[in-house]
C-alpha positions as a Python dict, from the first residue, in 0.01 Angstrom:
ca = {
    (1, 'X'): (0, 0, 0),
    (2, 'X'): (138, 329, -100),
    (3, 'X'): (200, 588, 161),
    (4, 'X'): (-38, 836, 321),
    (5, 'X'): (-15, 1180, 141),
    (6, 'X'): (32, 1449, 425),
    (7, 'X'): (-178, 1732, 447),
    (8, 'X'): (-208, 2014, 306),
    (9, 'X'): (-110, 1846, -93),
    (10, 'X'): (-322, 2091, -274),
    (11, 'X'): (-167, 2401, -147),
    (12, 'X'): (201, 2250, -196),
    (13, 'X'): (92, 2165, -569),
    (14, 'X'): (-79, 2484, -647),
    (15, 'X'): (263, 2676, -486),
    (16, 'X'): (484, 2436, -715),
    (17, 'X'): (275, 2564, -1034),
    (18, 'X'): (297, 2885, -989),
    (19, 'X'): (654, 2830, -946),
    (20, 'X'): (672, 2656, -1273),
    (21, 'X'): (481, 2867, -1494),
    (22, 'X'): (722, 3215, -1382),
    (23, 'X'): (977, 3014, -1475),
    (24, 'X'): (1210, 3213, -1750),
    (25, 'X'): (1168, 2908, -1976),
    (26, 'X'): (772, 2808, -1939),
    (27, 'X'): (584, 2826, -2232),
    (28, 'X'): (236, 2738, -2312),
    (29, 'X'): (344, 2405, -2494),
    (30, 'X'): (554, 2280, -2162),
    (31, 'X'): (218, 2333, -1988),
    (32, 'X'): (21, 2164, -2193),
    (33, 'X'): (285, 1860, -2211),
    (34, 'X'): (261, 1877, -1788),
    (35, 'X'): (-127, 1907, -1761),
    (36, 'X'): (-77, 2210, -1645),
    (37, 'X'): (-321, 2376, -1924),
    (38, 'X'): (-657, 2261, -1956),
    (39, 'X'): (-912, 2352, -2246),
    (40, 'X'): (-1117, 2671, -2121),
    (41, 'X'): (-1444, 2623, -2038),
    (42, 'X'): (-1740, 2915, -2029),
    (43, 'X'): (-2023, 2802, -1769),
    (44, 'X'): (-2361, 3007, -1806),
    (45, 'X'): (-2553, 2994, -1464),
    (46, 'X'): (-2850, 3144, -1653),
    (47, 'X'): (-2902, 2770, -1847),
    (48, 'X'): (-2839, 2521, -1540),
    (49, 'X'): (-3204, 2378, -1457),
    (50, 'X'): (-3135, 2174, -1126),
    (51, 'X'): (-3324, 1860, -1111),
    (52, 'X'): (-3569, 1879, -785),
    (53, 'X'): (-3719, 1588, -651),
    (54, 'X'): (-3937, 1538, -327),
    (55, 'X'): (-4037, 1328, -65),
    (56, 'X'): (-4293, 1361, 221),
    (57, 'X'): (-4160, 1354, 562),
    (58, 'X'): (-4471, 1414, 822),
    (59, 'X'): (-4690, 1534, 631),
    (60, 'X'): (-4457, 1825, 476),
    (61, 'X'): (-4287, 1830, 140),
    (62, 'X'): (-3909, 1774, 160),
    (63, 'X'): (-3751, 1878, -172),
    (64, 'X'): (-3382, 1753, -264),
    (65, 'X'): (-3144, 1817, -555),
    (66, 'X'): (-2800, 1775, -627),
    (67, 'X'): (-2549, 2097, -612),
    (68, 'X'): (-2341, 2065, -878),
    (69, 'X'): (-2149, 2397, -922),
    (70, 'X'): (-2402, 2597, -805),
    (71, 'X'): (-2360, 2781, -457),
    (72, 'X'): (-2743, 2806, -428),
    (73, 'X'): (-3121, 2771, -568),
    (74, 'X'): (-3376, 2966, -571),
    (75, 'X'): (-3770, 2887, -523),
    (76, 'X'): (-4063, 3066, -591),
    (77, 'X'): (-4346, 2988, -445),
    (78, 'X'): (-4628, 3099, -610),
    (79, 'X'): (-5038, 3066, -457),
    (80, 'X'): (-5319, 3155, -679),
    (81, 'X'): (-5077, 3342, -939),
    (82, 'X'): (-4940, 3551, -667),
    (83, 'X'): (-4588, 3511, -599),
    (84, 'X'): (-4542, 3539, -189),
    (85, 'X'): (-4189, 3432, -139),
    (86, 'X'): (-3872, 3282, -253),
    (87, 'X'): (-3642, 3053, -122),
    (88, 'X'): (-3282, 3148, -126),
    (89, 'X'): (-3059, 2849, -23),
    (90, 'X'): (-2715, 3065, -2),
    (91, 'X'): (-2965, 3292, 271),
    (92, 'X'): (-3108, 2966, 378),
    (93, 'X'): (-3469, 3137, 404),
    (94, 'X'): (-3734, 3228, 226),
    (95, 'X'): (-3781, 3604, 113),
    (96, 'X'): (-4099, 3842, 31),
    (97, 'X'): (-4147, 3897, -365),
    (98, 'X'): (-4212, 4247, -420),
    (99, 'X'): (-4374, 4338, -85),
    (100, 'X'): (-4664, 4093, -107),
    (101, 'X'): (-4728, 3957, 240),
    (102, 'X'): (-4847, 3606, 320),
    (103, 'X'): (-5222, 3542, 354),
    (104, 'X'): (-5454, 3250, 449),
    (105, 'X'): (-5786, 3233, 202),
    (106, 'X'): (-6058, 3165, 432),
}
């Protein structure tokens, strides 16, 4: 079995990169031959649609997703075409929309 990796690996690599690519004789074909280059990526937050499932746990709706990249969701609720609130998950808790309080139909 190999040996356990200390801690901290991630900061000592990152620290030996940057060393490497000031180097007076990187170039952009050295980094690509070391991995150190990847192909650039452009993410759009705007198009990820987050896949929300749910479950019932005593009598309330639980609803569940997986992350991803994102560092939060966002819910509206809506009631009879009347947005009330929205659920911000990097606030974890729900917010007014536009002033419109809460209110039980009786």
């Amino acid at each position: 079995m190999p040996p356990v990796v200390a801690p901290g690996i991630i900061p000592r690599l990152s620290k030996l990169v940057v060393g490497m690519k000031a180097h007076k004789n990187y170039s952009e074909a050295i980094g690509q031959h070391l991995l150190l280059v990847g192909s650039k990526t452009t993410m759009d937050p705007d198009s990820w649609k987050p896949v929300l499932k749910h479950r019932y746990n005593a009598g309330s709706p639980v609803i569940f997703w997986k992350k991803g990249r994102a560092s939060a969701i966002e819910i509206r609720v809506d009631i009879h075409f009347q947005p009330i609130a929205r659920f911000n998950m990097a606030a974890e808790k729900f917010l007014p929309v536009g002033g419109v309080q809460s209110r039980s139909d009786s």
